[in-house]
N, C-alpha and C positions, 0 to 999 in steps of 0.2 A: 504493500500500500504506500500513499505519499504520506510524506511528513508535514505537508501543506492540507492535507485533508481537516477540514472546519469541524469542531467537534464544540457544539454550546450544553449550554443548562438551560435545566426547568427546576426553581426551588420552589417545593410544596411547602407555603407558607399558607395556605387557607384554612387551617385548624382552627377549635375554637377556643384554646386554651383550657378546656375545662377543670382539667387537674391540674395546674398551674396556679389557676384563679386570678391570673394578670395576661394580658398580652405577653405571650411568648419573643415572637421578634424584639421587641422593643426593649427589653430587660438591658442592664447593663452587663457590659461583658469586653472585662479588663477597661483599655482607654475610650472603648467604643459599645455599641450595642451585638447584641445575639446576629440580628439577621446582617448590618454591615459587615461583620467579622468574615462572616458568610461569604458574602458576595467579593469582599477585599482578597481572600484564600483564594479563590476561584480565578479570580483572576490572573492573580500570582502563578497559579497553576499555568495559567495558559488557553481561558475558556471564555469564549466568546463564539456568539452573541452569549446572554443571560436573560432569558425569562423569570422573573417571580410571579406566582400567581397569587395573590392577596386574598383572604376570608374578614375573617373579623380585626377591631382596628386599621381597615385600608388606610384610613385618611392618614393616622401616625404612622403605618409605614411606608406611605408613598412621601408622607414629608420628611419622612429621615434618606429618602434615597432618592430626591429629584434631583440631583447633581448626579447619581451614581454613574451612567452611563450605559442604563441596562433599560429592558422594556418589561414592563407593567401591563399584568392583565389582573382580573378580578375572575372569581368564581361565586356568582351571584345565590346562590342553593349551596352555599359552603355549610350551611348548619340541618343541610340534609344527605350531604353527599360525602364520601370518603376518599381515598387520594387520588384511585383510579381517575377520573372525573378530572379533580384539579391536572393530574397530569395529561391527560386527554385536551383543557384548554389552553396548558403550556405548549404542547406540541404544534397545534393550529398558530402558535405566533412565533414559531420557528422558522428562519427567514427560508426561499428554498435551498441556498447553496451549503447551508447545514448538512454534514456527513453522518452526524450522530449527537446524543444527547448524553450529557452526565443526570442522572435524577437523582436530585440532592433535597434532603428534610431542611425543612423552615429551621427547626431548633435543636440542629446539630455544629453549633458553635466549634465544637473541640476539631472542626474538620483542619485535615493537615493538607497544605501545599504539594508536598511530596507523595502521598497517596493520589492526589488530581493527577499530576504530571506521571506517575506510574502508568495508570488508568489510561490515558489518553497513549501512551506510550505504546503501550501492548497492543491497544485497536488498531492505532496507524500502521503499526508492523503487522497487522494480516491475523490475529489468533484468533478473534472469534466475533461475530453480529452482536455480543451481549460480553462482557467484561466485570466481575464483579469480585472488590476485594473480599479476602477472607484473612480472619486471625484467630490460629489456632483451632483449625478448620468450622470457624463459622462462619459466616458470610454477612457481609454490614452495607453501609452506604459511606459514601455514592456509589451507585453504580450506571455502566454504560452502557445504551444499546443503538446499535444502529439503525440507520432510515428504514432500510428496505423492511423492519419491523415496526414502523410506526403504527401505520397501516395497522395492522392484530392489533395493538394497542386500540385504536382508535375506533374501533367495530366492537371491543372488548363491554358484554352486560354490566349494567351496573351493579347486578349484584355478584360481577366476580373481582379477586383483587389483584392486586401486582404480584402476589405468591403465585395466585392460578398461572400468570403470564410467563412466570419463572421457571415453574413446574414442565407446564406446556412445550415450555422452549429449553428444557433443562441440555439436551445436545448441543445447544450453539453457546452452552454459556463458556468461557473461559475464566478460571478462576486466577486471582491473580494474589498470593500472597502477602500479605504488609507487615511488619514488624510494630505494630503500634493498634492497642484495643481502642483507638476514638474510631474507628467506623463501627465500632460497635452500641458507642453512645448516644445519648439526646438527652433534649430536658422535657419530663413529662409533669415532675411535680416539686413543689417547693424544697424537697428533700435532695433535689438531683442537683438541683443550682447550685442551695446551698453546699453544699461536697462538690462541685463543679467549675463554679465557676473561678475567673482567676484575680 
């Protein structure tokens, strides 16, 4: 494969925080917030374009990110639908010269630079349509899949989830090793942050 091959994200940011019981994205995290942290790593990685799809709190996170240089969509039925869905309307704002996609959680702060840049690595060199790190043989986020899979994604019920997509397409996936359990983490409840954050 090329090493110029475009490879963007979609952050499923449309949760409702409910275990939390604050805005997820918005929390402080270290000099910055949750979901900038986010999008700053991603970057650094090497990932562009960047979709966010936004759920609750749009307005504080679209005004924490109107400088960022990334594109904003909303998931209107965020507080009846689950991620499949939010990643279904990430996709549709995928430009088309997009190669592939990282899908990355709203409130997975602890995401490392070096895990993107692996990830993108392994796809452009030809190992597999779906690329997903593992540590200590389990498997986390981010992970990547290629175009020619969007399509499945994008025809996918709503009442199936991104496991079934996983499951389904378990021969194309390529697992890619990482030395570091944050693709195993997120923040789900006040419990997580606090032991989490930095």
């Amino acid at each position: 494969m090329d090493d110029a091959l475009l490879v963007g994200a979609v952050i499923l940011g449309a949760g409702r925080s409910q275990r939390m019981g604050v805005p997820k994205l918005t929390l402080p995290w270290g000099n910055t917030t949750v979901i900038e942290n986010i999008v700053s790593v991603l970057k650094m990685g090497g990932v562009s374009p960047i979709v966010l799809v936004t759920g609750g709190a749009r307005t504080e996170v679209e005004n924490l990110l109107k400088d960022a240089g990334i594109c904003l969509a909303h998931n209107p039925e965020y507080a009846h639908t689950q991620m499949l869905e939010t990643l279904q309307i990430g996709l549709r704002g995928m430009p088309a010269e997009v190669s592939a996609c990282l899908i990355v959680l709203g409130d997975q702060p602890q995401i490392e630079h070096e895990t993107v840049e692996k990830l993108l690595a392994e796809y452009r060199s030809g190992k597999g349509d779906i690329v997903v790190p593992s540590y200590n043989m389990k498997r986390g986020h981010p992970w990547l899949v290629g175009k020619n899979l969007w399509e499945a994604i994008e025809t996918m019920e709503s009442t199936e989830t991104l496991r079934d997509f996983l499951f389904k397409y378990s021969n194309n996936i390529h697992y890619v090793e990482v030395n570091s359990n944050s693709i195993l983490m997120d923040l789900d409840t006040p419990e997580d942050y606090q032991n989490q954050h930095p």
